[in-house]
N, C-alpha and C positions, 0 to 999 in steps of 0.2 A: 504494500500500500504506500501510495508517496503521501507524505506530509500534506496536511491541511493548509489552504491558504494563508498566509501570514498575512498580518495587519503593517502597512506603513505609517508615518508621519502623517498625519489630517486625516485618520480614515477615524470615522463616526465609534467609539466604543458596542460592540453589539451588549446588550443590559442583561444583567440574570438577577437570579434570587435562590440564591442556599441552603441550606441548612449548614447550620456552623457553631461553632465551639460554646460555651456558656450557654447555651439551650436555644437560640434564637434563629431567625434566617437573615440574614445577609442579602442585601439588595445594591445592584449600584447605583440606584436611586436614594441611597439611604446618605451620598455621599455628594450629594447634590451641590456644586460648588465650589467642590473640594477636589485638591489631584489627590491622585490616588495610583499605589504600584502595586499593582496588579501581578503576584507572580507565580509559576506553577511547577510543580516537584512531583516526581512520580508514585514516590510511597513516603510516608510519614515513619520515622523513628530507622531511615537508613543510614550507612555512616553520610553522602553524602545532601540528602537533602537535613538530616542533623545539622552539618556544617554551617548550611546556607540558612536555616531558620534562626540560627543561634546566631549568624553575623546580622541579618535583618533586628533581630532582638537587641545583637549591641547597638546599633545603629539607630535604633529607633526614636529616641530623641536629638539625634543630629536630622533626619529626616523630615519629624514632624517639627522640626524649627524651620524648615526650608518649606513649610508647608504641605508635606507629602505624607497620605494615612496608606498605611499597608495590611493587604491579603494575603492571603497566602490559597493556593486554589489545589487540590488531591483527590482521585478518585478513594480515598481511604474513607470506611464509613465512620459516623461522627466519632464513636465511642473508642475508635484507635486515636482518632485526632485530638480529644479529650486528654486522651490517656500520654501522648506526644506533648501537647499543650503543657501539661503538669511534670512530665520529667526534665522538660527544656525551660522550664518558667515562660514560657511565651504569653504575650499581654496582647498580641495582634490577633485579631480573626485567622481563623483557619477553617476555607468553606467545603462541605463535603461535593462532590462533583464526579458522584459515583455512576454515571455512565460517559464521561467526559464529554458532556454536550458544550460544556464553557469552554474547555480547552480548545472542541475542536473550532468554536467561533473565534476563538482568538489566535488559533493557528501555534498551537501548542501540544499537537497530537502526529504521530505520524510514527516510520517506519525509526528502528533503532537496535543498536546491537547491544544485547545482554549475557555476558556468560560465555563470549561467542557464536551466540545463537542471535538470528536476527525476529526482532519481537515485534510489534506496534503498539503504542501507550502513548503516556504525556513523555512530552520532549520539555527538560528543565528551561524555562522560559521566561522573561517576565518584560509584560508591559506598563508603560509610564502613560497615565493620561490625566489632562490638564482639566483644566476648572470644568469646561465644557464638555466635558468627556471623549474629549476627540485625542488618539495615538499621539500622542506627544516622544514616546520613544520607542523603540520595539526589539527585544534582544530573545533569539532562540537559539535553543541547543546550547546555555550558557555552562560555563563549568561551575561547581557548587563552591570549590576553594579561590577565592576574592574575588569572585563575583560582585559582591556588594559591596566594596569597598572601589571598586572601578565605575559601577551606579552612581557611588556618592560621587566621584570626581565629574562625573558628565551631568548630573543632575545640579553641582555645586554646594552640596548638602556635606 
């Protein structure tokens, strides 16, 4: 299977609504106004989406001083995401996206090798979108080790 459409620079945010961590659903309407980074990890409590959730967590008051609230998006169902949420201390949403219908609108789904074997799943991704919700940045297939720390320098967070 080739990879889903990727989003560019100006392209409209496609909307969802989740279920996600502390009991609630996640909408990105709930964020109305607000940028928002958008990013997506294949499974919850791996070494490297661990890596990348736990740099998002250090990060996360240099982010949200730049203005930016962070997701984090997993086909994992809520109650692994819970259970990740609480061994990482993470304070950001993490939304369940358990048939990867988000992923695949934001182009974060596609073909990838695992194990040596070739799989299809979520592709480690994450998008930046501005007040209006339109693609303000788009990175896929990113690695999980300083990822987030090359976001903050292009973001300037």
């Amino acid at each position: 299977m080739a990879d889903t459409p990727h989003l560019t620079p100006g392209d409209a945010a496609p909307d969802f609504a989740l279920r996600a961590t502390g009991g609630t659903t996640v909408a990105l309407a709930d964020y109305a106004g607000r940028r928002v980074v958008v990013y997506f990890y294949p499974r919850a409590a791996t070494p490297g989406c661990t890596t990348e959730a736990c740099d998002f967590r250090d990060s996360l008051s240099a982010l949200a001083a730049a203005g930016y609230d962070v997701v984090g998006v997993s086909p994992d169902p809520v109650a692994d995401l819970e259970a990740f949420a609480a061994d990482q201390s993470l304070t950001f949403p993490l939304l369940s996206d358990p048939d990867s219908a988000v992923a695949r609108a934001y182009g974060a789904y596609g073909a990838k090798e695992l194990g040596g074997q070739q799989i299809t799943g979520v592709l480690r991704s994450t998008v930046v979108l501005d007040e209006d919700h339109r693609v303000q940045h788009a990175q896929y297939r990113v690695d999980a080790q300083g990822h987030v720390a090359q976001l903050r320098r292009t973001l300037g967070a």
